[in-house]
C-alpha positions in Angstrom: 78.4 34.0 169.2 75.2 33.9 171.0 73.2 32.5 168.1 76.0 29.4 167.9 76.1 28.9 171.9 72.2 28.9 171.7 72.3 26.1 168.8 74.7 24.0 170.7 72.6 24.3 174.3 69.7 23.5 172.4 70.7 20.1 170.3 71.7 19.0 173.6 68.5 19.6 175.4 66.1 18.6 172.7 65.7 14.2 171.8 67.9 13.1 170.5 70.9 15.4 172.3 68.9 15.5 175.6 69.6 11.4 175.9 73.1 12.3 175.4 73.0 14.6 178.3 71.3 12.4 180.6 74.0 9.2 179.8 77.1 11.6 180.5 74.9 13.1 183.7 75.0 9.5 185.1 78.4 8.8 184.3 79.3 12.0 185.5 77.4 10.4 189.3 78.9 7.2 188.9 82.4 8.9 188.4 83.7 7.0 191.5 82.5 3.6 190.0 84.9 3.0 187.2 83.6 0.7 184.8 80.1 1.7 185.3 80.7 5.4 184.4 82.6 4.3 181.4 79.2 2.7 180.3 77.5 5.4 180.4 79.9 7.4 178.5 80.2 4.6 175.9 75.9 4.7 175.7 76.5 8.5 175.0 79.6 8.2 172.5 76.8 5.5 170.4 73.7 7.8 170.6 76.2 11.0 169.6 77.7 8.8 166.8 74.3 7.7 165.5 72.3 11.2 165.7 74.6 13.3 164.2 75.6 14.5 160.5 79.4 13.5 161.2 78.1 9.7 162.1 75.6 9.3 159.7 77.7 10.3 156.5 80.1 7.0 157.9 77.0 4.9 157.9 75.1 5.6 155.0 75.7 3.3 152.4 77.5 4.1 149.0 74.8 4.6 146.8 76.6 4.9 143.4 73.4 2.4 141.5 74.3 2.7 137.6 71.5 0.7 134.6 71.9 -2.6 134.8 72.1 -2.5 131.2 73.7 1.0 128.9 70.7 3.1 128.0 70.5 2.2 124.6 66.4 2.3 124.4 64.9 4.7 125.0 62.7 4.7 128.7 59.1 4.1 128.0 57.9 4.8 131.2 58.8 6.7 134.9 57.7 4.2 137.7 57.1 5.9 141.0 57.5 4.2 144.1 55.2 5.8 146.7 56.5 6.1 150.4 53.7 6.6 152.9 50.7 8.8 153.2 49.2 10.6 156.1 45.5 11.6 157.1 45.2 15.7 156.6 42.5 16.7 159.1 42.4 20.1 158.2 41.1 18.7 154.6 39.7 15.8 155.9 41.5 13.8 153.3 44.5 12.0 153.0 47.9 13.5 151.3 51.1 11.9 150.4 54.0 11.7 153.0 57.1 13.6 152.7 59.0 10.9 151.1 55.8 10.1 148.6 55.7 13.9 148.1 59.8 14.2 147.1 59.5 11.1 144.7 56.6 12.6 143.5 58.4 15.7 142.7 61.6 13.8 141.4 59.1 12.1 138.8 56.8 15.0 137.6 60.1 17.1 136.7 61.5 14.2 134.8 57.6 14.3 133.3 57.5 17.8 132.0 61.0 16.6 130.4 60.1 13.0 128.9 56.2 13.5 128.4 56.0 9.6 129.1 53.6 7.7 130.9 53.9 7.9 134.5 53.1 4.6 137.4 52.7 5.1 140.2 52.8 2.5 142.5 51.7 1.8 146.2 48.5 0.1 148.0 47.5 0.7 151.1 49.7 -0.6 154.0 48.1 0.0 157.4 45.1 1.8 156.8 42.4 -0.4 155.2 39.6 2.4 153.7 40.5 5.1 152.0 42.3 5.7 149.1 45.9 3.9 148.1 49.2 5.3 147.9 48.4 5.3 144.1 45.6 7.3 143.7 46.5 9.8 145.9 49.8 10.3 143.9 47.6 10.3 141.1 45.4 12.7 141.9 48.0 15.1 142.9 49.6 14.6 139.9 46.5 15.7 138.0 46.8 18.9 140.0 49.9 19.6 138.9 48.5 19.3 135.4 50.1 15.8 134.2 47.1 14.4 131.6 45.4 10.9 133.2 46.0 9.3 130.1 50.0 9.6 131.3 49.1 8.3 134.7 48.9 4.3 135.2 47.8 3.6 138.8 49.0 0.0 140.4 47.4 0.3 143.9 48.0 -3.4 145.5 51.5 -3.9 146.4 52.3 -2.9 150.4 56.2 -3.3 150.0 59.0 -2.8 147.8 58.7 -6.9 146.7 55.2 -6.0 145.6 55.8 -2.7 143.9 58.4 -4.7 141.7 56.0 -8.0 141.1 53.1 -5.6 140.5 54.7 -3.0 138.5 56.7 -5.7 136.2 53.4 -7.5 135.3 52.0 -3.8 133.7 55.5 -3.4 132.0 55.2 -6.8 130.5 51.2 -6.0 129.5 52.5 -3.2 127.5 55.8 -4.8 126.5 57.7 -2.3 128.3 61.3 -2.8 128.8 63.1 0.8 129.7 62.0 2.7 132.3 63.1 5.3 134.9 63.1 4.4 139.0 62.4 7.0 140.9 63.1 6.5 144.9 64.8 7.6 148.0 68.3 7.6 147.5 68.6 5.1 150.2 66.0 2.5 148.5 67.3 2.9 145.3 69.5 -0.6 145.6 66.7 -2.3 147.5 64.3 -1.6 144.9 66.5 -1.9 142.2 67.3 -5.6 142.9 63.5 -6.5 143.3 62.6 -4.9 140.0 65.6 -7.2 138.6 64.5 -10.5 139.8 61.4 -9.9 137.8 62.6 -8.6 135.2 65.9 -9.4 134.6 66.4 -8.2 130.8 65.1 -5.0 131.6 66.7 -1.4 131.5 66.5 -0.1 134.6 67.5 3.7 135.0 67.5 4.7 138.8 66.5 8.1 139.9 67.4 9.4 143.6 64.6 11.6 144.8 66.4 13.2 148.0 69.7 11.9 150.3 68.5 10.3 153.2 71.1 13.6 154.9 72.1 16.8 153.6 74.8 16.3 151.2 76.2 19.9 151.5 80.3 20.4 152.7 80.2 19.0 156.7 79.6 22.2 158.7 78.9 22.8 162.5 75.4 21.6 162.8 77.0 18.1 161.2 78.6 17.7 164.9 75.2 18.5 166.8 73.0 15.9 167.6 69.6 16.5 165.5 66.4 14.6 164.8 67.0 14.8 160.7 70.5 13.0 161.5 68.8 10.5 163.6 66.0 10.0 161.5 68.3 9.5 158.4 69.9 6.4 161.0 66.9 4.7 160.9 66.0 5.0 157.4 69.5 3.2 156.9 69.0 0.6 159.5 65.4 0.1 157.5 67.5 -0.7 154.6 70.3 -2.8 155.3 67.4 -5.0 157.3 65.4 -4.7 154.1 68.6 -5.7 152.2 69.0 -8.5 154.3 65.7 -9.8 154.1 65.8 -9.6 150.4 69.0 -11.2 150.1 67.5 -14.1 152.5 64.5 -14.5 150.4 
């Protein structure tokens, strides 16, 4: 009992819960206001709602992506979208991100299974020297033994738009028409419909790399405020902007 009572105290004293805490403190002041108390228990019924495994299953899109085309052909290559880097300072170099690292992953073990080429794809977004997205995929992926005749690079695009337009142009080089997506679960539309607008006759075969939240039976940490569920709300607000934009454009 201890061990659950401690779990709950603490997702409610830790960001995001501890916001939570403070909106029902002031509502709990303003008791004798009325309509201003019930704002600040509506402000903490919204945070609660979007920082907790129970909201976040509501709000995460249905991501149930199938080929645009049957998979007659066989895939000729497994494109791999990168999603951020970071600067080690204990190596002094820079590694992939934890969403880079997953897709990564998702695309070496489909590798070892297809032994066909591998692209990986991302420039370099905020940071202007050092390497790109690309070649430090790359490189990893020579240290996980992959041959760098298997590994194609493309190292300019800073967005999904550009991994498409970037990617399709070495696909259409090497008259490439099947090939494996691998992403976030929650990009996978996104990028999907930018690879289709440049190549619209193409076999597309989307690959989820992770769930942007646990995807396990809803259990009592799914009703605690937590900075995975919260983080997973802004990758989804990221993508229905993204979507939008897109669909704009």
């Amino acid at each position: 009992m201890g061990f659950f009572l401690q779990k709950v105290l603490t997702s409610f004293i830790e960001p995001p819960g501890v916001f939570i805490t403070i909106a029902l403190f002031f509502g709990l002041l303003a008791r004798k206001k009325g309509k201003e108390s019930l704002k600040w228990i509506a402000l903490a019924v919204i945070i609660y709602f979007f920082s907790t495994g129970i909201g976040i299953r509501f709000l995460s899109p249905s991501q149930n992506i199938t080929p645009r085309y049957p998979s007659i052909n066989q895939p000729q290559v497994i494109i791999v979208l990168g999603g951020g880097t970071y600067l080690d300072t204990y190596q002094n170099r820079f590694q992939p991100g934890p969403y880079s690292l997953l897709r990564l992953h998702q695309g070496y073990t489909l590798w070892q299974k297809e032994k066909i080429p591998l692209l990986v794809s991302g420039g370099q977004v905020w940071v202007k020297s050092g390497p790109s997205e690309a070649e430090i995929m790359a490189d990893i992926l020579l240290q996980w033994g992959v041959p760098q005749d298997d590994i194609i690079t493309e190292s300019q695009s800073r967005n999904t738009k550009e991994n498409a337009q970037y990617c399709s142009q070495i696909l259409l080089n090497n008259h490439w028409n099947s090939f494996y997506l691998v992403t976030s679960e929650i990009h996978l539309k996104r990028a999907m419909m930018s690879f289709q607008s440049f190549l619209p006759n193409a076999n597309i075969i989307p690959i989820s790399a992770h769930p942007p939240y646990d995807r396990t039976p809803i259990v009592l940490s799914d009703f605690l405020p937590s900075s995975q569920a919260f983080s997973a709300f802004a990758q989804i607000i990221h993508e229905y902007l993204g979507l939008a934009v897109l669909l704009i454009n």
